[in-house]
C-alpha positions as semicolon CSV with decimal commas, in nm:
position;residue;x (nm);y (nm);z (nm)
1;X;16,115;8,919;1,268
2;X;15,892;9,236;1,424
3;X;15,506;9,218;1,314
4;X;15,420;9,502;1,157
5;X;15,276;9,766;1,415
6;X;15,463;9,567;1,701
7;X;15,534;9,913;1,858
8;X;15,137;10,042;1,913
9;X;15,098;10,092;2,309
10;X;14,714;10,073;2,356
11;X;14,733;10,276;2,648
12;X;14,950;10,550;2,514
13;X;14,720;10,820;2,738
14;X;14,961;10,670;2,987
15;X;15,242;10,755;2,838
16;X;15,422;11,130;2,835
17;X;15,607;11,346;2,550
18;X;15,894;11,348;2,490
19;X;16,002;11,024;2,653
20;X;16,152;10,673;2,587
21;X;15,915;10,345;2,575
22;X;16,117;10,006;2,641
23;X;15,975;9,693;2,511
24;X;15,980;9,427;2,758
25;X;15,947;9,127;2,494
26;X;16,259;9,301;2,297
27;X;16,451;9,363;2,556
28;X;16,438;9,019;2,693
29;X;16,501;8,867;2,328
30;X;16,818;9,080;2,293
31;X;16,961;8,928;2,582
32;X;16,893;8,600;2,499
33;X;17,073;8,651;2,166
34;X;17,356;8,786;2,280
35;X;17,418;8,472;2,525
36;X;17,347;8,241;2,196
37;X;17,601;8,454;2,043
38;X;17,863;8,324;2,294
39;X;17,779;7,972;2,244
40;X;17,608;7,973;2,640
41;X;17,933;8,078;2,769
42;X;17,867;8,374;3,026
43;X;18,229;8,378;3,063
44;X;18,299;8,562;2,745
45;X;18,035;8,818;2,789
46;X;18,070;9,189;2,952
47;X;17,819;9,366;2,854
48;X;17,879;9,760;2,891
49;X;17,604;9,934;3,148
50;X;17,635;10,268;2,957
51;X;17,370;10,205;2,725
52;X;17,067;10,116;2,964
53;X;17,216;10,274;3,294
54;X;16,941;10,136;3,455
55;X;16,930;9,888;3,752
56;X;16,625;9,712;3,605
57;X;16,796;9,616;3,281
58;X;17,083;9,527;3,498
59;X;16,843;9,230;3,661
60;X;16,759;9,128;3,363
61;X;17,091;9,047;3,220
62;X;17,192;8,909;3,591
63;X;16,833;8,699;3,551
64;X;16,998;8,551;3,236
65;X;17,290;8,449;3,395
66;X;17,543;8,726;3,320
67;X;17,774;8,839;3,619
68;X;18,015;9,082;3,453
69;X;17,996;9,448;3,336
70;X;18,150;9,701;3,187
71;X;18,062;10,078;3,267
72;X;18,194;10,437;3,216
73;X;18,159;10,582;3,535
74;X;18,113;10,500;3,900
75;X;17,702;10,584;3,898
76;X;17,744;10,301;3,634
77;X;17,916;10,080;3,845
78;X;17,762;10,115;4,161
79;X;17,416;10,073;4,006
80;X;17,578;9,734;3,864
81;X;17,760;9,630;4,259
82;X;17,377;9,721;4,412
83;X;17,167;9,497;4,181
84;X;17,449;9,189;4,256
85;X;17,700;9,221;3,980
86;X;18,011;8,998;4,048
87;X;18,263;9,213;3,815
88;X;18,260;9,547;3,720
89;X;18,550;9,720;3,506
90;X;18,540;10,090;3,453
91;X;18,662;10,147;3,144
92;X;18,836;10,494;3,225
93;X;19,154;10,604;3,314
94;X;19,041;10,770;3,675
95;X;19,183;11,095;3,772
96;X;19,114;11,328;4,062
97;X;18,803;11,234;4,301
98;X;18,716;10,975;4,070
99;X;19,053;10,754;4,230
100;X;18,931;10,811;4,545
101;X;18,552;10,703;4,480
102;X;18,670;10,393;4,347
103;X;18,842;10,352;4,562
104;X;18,518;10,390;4,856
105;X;18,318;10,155;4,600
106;X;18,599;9,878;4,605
107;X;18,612;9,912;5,028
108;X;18,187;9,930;5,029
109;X;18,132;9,569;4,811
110;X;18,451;9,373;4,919
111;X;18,264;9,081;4,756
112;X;18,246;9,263;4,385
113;X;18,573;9,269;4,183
114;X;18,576;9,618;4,093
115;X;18,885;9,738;3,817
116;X;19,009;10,025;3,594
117;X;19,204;10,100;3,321
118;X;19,544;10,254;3,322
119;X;19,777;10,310;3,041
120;X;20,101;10,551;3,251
121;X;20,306;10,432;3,484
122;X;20,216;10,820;3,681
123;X;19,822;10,668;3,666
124;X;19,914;10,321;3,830
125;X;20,219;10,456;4,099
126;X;19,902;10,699;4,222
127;X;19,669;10,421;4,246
128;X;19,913;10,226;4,440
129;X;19,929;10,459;4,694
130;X;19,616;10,569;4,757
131;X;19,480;10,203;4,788
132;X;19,795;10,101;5,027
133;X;19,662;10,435;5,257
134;X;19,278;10,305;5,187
135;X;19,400;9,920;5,301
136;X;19,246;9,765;4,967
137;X;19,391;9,615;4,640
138;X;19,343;9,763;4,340
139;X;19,302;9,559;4,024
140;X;19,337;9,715;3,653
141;X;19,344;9,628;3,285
142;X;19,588;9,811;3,070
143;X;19,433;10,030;2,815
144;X;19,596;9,905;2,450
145;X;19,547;10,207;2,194
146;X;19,526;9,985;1,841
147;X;19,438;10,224;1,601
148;X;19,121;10,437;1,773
149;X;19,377;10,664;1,929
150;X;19,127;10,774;2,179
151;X;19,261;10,665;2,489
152;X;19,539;10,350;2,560
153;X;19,871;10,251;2,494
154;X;20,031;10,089;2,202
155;X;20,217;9,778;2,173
156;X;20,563;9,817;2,204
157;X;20,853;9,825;2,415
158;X;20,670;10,127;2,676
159;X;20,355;9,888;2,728
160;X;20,562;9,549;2,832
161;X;20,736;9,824;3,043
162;X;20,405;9,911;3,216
163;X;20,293;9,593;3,264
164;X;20,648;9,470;3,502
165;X;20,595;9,810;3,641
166;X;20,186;9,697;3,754
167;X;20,368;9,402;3,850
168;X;20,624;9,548;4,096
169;X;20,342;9,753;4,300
170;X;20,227;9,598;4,589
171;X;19,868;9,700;4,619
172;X;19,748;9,603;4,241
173;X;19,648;9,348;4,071
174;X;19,689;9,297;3,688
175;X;19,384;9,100;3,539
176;X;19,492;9,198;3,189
177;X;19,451;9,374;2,870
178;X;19,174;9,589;2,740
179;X;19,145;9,729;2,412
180;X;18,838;9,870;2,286
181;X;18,826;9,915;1,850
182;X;18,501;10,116;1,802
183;X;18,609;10,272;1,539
184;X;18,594;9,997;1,281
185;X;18,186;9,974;1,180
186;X;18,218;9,899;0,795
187;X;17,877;9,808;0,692
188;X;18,019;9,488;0,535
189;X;18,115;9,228;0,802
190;X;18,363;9,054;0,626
191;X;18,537;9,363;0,550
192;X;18,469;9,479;0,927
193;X;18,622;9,134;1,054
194;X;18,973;9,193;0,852
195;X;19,012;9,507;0,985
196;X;18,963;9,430;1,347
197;X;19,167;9,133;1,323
198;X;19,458;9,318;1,131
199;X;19,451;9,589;1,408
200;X;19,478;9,309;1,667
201;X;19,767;9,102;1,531
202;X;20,023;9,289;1,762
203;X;19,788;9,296;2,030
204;X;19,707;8,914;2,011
205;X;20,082;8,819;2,011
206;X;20,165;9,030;2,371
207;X;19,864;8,891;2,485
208;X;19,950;8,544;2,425
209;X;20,296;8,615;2,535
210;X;20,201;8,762;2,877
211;X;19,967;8,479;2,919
212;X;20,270;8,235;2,939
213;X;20,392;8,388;3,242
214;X;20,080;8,554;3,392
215;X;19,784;8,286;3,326
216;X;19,500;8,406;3,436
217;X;19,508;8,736;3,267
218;X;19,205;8,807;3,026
219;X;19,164;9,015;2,756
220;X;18,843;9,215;2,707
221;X;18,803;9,342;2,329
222;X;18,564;9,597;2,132
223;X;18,209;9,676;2,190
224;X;17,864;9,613;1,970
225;X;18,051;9,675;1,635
226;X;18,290;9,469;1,678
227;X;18,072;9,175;1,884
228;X;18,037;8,945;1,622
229;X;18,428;8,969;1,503
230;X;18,596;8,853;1,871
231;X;18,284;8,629;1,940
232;X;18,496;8,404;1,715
233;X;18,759;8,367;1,910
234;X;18,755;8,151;2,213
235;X;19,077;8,414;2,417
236;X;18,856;8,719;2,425
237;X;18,621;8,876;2,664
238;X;18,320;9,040;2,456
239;X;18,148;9,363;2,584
240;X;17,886;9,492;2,356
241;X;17,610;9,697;2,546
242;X;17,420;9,874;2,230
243;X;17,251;9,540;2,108
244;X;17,118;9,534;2,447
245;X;16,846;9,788;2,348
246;X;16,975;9,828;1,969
247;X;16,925;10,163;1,775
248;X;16,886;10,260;1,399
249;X;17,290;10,338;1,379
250;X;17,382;9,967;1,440
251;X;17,084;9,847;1,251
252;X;17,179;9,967;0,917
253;X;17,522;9,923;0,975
254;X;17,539;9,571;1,171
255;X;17,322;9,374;0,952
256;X;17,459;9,049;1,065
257;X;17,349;9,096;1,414
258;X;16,997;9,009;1,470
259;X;16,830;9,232;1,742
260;X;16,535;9,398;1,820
261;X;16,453;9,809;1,887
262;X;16,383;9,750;2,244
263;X;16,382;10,112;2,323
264;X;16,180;10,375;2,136
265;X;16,114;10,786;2,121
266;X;15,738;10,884;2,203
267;X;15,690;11,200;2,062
268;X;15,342;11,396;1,978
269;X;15,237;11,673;1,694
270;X;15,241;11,981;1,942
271;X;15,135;12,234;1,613
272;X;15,081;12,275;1,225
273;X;15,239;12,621;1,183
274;X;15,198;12,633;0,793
275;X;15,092;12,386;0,575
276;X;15,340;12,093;0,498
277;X;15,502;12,132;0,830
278;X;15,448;12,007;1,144
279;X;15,611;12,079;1,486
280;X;15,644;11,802;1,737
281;X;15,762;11,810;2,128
282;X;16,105;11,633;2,041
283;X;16,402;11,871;2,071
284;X;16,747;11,801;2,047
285;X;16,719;11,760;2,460
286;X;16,488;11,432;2,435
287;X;16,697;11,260;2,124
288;X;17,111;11,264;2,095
289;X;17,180;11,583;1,885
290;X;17,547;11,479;1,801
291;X;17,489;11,369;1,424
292;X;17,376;11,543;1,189
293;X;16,967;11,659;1,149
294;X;16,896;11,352;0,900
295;X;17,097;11,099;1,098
296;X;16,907;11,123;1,500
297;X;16,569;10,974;1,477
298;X;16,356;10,750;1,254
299;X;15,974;10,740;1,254
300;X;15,814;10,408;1,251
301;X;15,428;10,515;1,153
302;X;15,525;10,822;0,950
303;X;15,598;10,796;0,565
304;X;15,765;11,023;0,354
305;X;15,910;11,291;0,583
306;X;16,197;11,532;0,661
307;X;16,270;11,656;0,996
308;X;16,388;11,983;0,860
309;X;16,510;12,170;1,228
310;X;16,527;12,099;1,584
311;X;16,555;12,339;1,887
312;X;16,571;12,242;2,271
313;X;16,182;12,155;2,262
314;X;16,111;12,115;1,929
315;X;16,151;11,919;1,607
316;X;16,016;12,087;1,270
317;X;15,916;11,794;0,995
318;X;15,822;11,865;0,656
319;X;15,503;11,577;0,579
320;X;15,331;11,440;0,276
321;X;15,030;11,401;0,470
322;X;14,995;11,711;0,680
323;X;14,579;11,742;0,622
324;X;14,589;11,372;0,831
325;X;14,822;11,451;1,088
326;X;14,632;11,636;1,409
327;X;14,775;11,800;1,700
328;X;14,801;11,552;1,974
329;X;14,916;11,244;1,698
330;X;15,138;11,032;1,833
331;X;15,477;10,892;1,629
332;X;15,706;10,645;1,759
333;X;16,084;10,706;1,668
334;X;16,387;10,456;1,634
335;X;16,683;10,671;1,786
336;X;17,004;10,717;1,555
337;X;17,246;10,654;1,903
338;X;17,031;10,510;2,155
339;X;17,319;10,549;2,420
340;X;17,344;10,918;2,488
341;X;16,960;10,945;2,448
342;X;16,892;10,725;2,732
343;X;17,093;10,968;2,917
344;X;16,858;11,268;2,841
345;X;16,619;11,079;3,058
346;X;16,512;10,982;3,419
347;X;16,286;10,750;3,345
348;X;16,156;10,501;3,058
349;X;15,767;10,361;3,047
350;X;15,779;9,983;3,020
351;X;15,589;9,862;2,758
352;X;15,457;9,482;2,783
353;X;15,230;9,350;2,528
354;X;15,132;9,639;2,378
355;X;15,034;9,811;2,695
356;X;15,256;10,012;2,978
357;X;15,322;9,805;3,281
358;X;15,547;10,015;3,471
359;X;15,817;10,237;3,488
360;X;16,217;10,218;3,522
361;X;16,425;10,502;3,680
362;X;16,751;10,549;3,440
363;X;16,913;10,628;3,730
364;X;17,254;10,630;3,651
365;X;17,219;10,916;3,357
366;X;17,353;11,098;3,748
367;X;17,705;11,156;3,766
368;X;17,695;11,032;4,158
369;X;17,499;10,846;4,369
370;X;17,649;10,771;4,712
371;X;17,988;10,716;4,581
């Protein structure tokens, strides 16, 4: 449970506008939660770098024992591979350059098992051949489409086809499946659970079937929604990343999973252009713009509000209290998606204890790095 006021930083002089605060205590809370939710066993957790992108975070979780990753691109992964990650999947389908930096990362940490997703035999055959000419092996996890229709492969006669075809190429190695169902977030768990495990019936069957002949294949399901569904069973590879810093959108939707805002919006009353309103120096740049005006940022020490308009700099809220507020007030704000708002960042003050410590470069909100 969060004391009231938990959020205060008594040194907030120290601390810019627009920017993000993380909370130290939280953040290291959230991680141990998520290895109780595993029952210990490190095995069954992946968590996905794309919500912190930050190689601090990324010693944290490796400080707690956790060796595998998940990312979305190859700035993810390579922040991962520097900090001493052990696995690291990117969970795309690569195409142009992004084949051949993979392929660079894989050569650069031969100690790191590095693997992508494929789900067409034309995606695997060109991977073959560019890691035969590169010397390397390159491993992969078949993308299985069960429902999201985003990006994978459904079960059926073409999949089994793809995985003998994996099979046959000399220069990769098949770990496995790897199905990701983030579109199922029904505010009710139970109702939640059925739905994931209907959509995985199919799924579960190949898996088990493959696993007869191919052993050590794994299977790596869902993400923070559906965390708490294949926690449950003991065959599946978890990879939730939200939780890791958590966010108002999973908070009122994921009520059975207990973690803390770790991460938080800093953002100060820049004018009072009429009365009722005030403007503050949070535009849609500094807070993920993708939902709609009433569903991107909470306020945690302002009641009875409206933020009526946002442009690239600013944020216009209608206030019950607008003869109180001053210019220069600072509000603290619970972000609706805290994933793509980390990435309007470089950088996030650390907060420890109510006061700012230090500060962590977000460093792979970058598209490249060396790779």
């Amino acid at each position: 449970m969060m004391q009231e006021n938990w959020y205060h930083i008594n040194n907030i002089e120290t601390v810019d506008s627009p920017s993000i605060a993380l909370y130290r205590e939280h953040l290291k809370s959230n991680i141990q939660e998520m290895v109780k939710r595993v029952g210990g066993d490190l095995q069954r957790l992946m968590p996905h770098v794309k919500t912190n992108k930050m190689p601090k975070v990324m010693e944290q979780l490796l400080a707690a024992g956790i060796k595998k990753f998940k990312a979305s691109t190859i700035a993810e992964a390579e922040i991962a591979a520097e900090v001493g990650a052990k696995s690291v999947l990117i969970a795309h389908q690569l195409v142009g350059p992004k084949v051949h930096r993979f392929l660079r990362l894989t050569s650069e940490f031969p100690n790191i098992q590095f693997s992508t997703l494929v789900d067409t035999e034309r995606t695997a055959k060109l991977l073959d051949q560019l890691a035969q000419d590169k010397g390397v092996i390159a491993s992969v996890y078949i993308d299985v489409n069960n429902g999201m229709n985003r990006s994978g492969i459904q079960v059926g006669e073409s999949l089994e086809e793809l995985v003998q075809f994996i099979l046959s190429l000399p220069n990769l190695e098949f770990l496995g499946l790897h199905v990701y169902d983030g579109h199922l977030r029904d505010p009710n768990f139970e109702q939640r659970k059925q739905k994931i495990e209907d959509g995985f019936k199919e799924v579960t069957q190949l898996f088990n079937t493959l696993k007869k002949q191919l052993p050590s294949i794994d299977m790596i399901c869902g993400g923070t929604p559906s965390f708490t569904s294949h926690l449950l069973n003991q065959d599946r590879i978890t990879s939730p990343g939200t939780c890791v810093l958590w966010d108002w959108g999973y908070g009122e939707k994921l009520t059975e999973q207990s973690f803390n805002y770790a991460a938080l919006l800093v953002t100060r009353v820049i004018s009072k252009p009429t009365e009722g309103i005030v403007t503050l120096d949070l535009g849609h740049k500094s807070v993920a713009a993708e939902n709609p005006i009433d569903k991107r940022v909470t306020f945690l020490n302002l009641d009875n509000y409206e933020l009526l308009s946002q442009s690239e700099e600013h944020g216009v809220v209608k206030v019950s209290n607008w003869d109180k507020l001053q210019v220069g007030d600072v509000l603290y704000g619970v972000p609706y998606h805290i994933c793509p708002t980390i990435n309007l960042h470089d950088e996030v003050s650390v907060i420890s204890n109510g006061k700012k410590v230090d500060s962590w470069e977000i460093s792979a909100r970058k598209r490249k790095l060396r790779f």
